[in-house]
C-alpha positions in Angstrom: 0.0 0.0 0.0 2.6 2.1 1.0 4.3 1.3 -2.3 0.7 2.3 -4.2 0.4 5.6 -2.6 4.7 6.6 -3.5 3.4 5.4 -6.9 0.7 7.9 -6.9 2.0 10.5 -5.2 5.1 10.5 -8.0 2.5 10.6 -10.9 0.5 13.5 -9.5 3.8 15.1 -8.8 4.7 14.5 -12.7 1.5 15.5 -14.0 1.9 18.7 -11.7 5.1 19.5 -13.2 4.6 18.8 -16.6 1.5 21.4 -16.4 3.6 24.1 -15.3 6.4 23.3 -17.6 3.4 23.8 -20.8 2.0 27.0 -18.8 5.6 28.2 -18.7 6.1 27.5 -22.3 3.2 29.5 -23.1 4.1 32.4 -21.0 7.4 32.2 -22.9 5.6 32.5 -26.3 3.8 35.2 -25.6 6.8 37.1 -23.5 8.7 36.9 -27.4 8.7 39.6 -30.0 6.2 38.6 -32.6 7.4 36.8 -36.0 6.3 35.0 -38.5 3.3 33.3 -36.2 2.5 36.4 -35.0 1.2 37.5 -39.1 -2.3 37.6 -39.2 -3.7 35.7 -42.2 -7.0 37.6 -42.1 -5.7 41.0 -42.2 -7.4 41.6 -45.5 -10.9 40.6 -45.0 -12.4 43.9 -42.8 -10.8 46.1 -44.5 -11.9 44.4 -48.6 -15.5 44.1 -47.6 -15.7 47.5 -45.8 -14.2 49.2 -49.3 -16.7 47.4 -51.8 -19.6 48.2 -49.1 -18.2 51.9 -49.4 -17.9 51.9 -53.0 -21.6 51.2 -53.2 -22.9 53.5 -50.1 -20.9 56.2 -51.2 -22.6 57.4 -54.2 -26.0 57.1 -52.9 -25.0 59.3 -49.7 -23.6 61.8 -51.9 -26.9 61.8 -54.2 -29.3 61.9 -51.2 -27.2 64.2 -49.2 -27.0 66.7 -52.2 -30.5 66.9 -53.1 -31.5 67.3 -48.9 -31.3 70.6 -49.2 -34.0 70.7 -51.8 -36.8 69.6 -48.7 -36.6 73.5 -48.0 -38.1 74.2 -51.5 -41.5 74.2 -49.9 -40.8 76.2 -46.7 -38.7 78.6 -48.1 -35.0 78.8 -45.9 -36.4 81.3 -43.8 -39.8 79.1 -42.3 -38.9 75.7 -42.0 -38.9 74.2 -38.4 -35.3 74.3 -36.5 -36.1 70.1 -36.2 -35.7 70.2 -40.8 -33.0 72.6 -40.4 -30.6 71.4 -37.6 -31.3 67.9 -39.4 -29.7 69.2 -42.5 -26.7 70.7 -40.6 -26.2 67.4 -39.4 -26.4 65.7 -42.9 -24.0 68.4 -44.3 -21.5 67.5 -42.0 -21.8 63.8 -41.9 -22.1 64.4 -45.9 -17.8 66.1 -45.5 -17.4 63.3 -42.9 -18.2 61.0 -45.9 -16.2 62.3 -48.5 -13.3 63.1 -47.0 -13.0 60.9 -43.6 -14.5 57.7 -44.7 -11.1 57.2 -47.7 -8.7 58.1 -44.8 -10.9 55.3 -42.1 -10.1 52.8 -44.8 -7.0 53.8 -46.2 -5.4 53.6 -42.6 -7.2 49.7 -41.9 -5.7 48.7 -44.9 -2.2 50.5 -44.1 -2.2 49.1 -40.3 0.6 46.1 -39.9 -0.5 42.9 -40.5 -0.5 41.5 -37.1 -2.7 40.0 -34.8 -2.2 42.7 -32.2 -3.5 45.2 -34.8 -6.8 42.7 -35.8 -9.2 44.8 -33.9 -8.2 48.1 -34.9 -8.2 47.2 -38.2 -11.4 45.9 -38.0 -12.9 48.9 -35.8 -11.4 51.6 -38.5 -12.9 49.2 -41.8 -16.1 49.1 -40.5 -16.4 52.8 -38.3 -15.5 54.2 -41.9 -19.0 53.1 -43.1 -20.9 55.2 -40.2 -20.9 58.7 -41.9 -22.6 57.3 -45.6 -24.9 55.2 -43.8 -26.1 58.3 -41.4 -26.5 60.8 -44.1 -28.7 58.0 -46.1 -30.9 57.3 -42.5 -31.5 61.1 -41.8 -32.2 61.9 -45.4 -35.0 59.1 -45.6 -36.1 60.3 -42.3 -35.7 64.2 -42.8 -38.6 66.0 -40.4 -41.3 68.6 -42.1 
């Protein structure tokens, strides 16, 4: 019995020690400057499908965002509610935020390093860039009277 329990005791002892040599390992992996693992083989996906969704959202942005001032053409610019006009300041400026901060959102996710430690930037700049299009097309389809 005595012999049994030594038996044990060593195994558990082992087992003990090989887990902590394979959390030290890990630790050691992750302590090391990143190379070639450390390359992120999805680096272009966010940054692809946020362009070609850009390429088609743009263009209907600018449209609707151009011809929003044109819901004054009833009220004059002089009568309409503060709700219509503070709506179309908003578009007018999410309309420049489109043109000229939604390129320089997704030129700088596609420029980024491609490695994992920049994966969720990357992703957060591909797909932010898309915000100021899609507002301008939500408060032109929902512009006040």
């Amino acid at each position: 019995m005595n012999d049994q329990g030594t038996r044990e005791d060593v195994e558990l002892r082992q087992a003990w020690a090989d887990a902590n040599a394979a959390d030290a390992a890990e630790q050691t992996r992750e302590a090391r400057p990143g190379g070639p693992a450390d390359r992120d083989d999805d680096a272009s996906s966010a940054p692809f499908w946020a362009t070609v969704l850009a390429v088609l959202v743009i263009p209907v942005a600018v449209l609707f965002g151009s011809l929003a001032p044109m819901a004054t053409d009833s009220c004059g610019p002089d009568n309409c509610s503060g709700a219509l006009d503070g709506t179309l300041a908003v578009v007018k400026y999410s309309l420049f935020t489109t043109v000229i901060g939604t390129p320089v959102l997704l030129l700088a996710s596609w420029l980024l390093p491609r490695r994992i430690r920049y994966a969720k930037a990357r992703k957060h700049l591909a797909w932010c860039a898309l915000l100021p299009p899609v507002i301008v097309i939500l408060l032109v389809l929902g512009l006040p009277e």
